[in-house]
N, C-alpha and C positions, 0 to 999 in steps of 0.2 A: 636340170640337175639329174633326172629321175632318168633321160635317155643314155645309158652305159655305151651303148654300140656308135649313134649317129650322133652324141654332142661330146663324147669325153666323159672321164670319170664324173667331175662335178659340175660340170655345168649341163643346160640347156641352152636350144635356140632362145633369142629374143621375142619369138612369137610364141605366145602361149597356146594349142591346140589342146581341145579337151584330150585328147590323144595322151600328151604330155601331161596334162595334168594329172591321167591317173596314175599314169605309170610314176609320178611323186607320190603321188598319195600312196601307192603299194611299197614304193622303196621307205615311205616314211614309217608307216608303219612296220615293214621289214626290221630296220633299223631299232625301232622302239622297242621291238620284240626284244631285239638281239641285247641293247641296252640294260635289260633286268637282267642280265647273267653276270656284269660284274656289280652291277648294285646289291645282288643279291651275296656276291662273295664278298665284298667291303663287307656288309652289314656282317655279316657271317665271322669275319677275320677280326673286325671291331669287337662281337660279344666274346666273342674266344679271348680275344687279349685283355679285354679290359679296357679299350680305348675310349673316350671320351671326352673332346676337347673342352666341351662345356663345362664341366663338372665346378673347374677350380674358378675360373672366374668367367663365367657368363658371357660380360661384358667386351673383353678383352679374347675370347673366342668367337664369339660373333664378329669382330673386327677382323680377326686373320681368316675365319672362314669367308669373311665377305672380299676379300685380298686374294685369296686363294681362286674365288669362283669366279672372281671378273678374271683374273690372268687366263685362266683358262675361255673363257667367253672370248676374248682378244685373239687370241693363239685359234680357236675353232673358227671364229669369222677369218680370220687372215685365213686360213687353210680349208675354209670351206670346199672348195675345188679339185683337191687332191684324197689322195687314199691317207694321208696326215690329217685331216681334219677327223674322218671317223674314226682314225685312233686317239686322236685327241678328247673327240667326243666321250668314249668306253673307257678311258680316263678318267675323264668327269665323271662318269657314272658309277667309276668302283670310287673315286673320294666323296660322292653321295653318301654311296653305300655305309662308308664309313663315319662319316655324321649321324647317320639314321643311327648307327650301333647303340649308343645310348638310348633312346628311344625303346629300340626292342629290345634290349635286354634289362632296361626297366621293366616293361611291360612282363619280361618272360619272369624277371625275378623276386616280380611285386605280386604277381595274382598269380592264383594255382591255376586261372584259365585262359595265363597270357596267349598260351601257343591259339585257342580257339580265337583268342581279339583280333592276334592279325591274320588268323587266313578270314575272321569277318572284316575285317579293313581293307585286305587283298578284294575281298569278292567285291563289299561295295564300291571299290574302286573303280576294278571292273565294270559293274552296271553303271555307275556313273559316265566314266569311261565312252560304253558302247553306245549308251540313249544320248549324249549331247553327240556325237558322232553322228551318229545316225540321222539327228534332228539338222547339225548342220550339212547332213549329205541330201535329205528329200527337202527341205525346207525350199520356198522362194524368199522368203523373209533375205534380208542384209543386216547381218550382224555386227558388219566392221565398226561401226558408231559407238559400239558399245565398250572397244579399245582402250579410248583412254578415258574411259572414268572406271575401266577396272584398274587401271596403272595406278589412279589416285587413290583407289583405295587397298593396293597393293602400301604404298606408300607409308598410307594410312595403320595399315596393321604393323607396318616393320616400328611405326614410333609406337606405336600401343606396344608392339613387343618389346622394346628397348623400353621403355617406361613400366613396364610390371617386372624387370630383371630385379629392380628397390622397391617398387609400391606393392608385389606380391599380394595385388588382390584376387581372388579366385573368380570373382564373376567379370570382370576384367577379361583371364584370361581365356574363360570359357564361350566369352564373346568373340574374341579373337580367334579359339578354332571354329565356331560355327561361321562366320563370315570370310574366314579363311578358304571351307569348303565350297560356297557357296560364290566365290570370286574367281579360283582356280578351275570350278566345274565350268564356269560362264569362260572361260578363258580358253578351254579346250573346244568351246562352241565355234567362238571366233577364230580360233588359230586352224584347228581342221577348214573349217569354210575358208579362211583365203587364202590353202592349198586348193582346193575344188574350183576356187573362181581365179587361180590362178596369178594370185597377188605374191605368194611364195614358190618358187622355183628349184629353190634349192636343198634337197631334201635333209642334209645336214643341219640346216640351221631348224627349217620344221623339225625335224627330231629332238632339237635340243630344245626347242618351245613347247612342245607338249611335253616331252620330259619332263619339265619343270612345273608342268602344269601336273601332271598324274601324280609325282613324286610329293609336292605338296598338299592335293586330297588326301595321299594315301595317309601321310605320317599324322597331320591334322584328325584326320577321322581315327585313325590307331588310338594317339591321346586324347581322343574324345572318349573314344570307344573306354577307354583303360579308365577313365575318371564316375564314367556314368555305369557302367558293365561289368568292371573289376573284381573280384573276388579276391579282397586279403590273405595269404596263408596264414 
């Protein structure tokens, strides 16, 4: 995916050389970089307007958000291979952006030190981020195993989420962000390593995996950060 010149926009050869592997890894990351400029203008255009699909019925926003995100996951994997996929992708990432809206401008409107939560939510993402990266780049360990029992407990958190939307218990859902962090960071282990080893090729779709992995640290640790760190006005 990662060779522009010798395989085409989005593809690679079928033989994986480390060669190709890195040059994923640097488009993937490329890519992720470039991804925070419209997540960042979503978010941005969301607290400006006032947008927030959650707001009025929870339930019934989570459904079309969850409509919305597969459409596009379909449309990104068909068009993985073209210069349509990655704008598909940057797509994805300003209607991110715009989900987070709610989010941060709780965060900015509820505490006088919202703005310092999330550049500390940015940072700890960051290290998060960089150390399971790094662990999956020197490591020998094989972490692909651990795949699907984060899928289950992926699973796991979205019915806890969908069931504290009525039972609105607080340590419920303070469970749910700490194992949320803690699932996501393990996910960005796995997903960087089977670009390295070669098991993903195409840098599009790794972009949209750890995407979803860095963008659910971030927003989990934010409403962490906002519940335990917060300052009232």
């Amino acid at each position: 995916m990662s060779d522009l010149n010798s395989y085409g926009f989005g593809q690679t050869s079928s033989i994986s050389t480390p060669q190709i592997r890195n040059r994923v890894l640097r488009n993937t990351y490329a890519l992720l970089a470039l991804s925070m400029v419209p997540t960042v203008i979503g978010a941005w255009l969301g607290v400006a307007f006032g947008l927030n699909f959650m707001a009025s019925n929870p339930f019934m926003g989570f459904i079309v958000f969850m409509a919305i995100a597969f459409g596009f996951f379909w449309a990104i994997q068909k068009n993985k291979d073209s210069g349509l996929g990655v704008l598909l992708l940057l797509g994805f990432t300003f209607f991110m952006g715009i989900m987070m809206s709610g989010l941060v401008g709780y965060t900015l409107n509820s505490y006088s030190n919202g703005a310092t939560l999330i550049m500390l939510a940015f940072g700890g993402t960051a290290a998060i981020f960089a150390v399971m990266a790094s662990i999956a780049t020197v490591s020998k360990s094989d972490f692909s195993g651990m795949g699907k029992w984060l899928m289950v407990g992926v699973l796991l958190l979205i019915v806890a989420s969908l069931a504290n939307i009525w039972l609105q218990l607080p340590a419920l859902m303070l469970t749910v962000m700490v194992l949320a962090i803690g699932i996501f960071s393990a996910f960005i282990l796995v997903d960087v390593q089977r670009i390295i080893n070669g098991g993903e090729t195409n840098y599009v779709m790794a972009t949209l995996a750890i995407y979803l992995d860095v963008y659910n640290v971030f927003t989990n640790l934010l409403a962490l950060l906002g519940i335990m760190g917060g300052d009232r006005d």
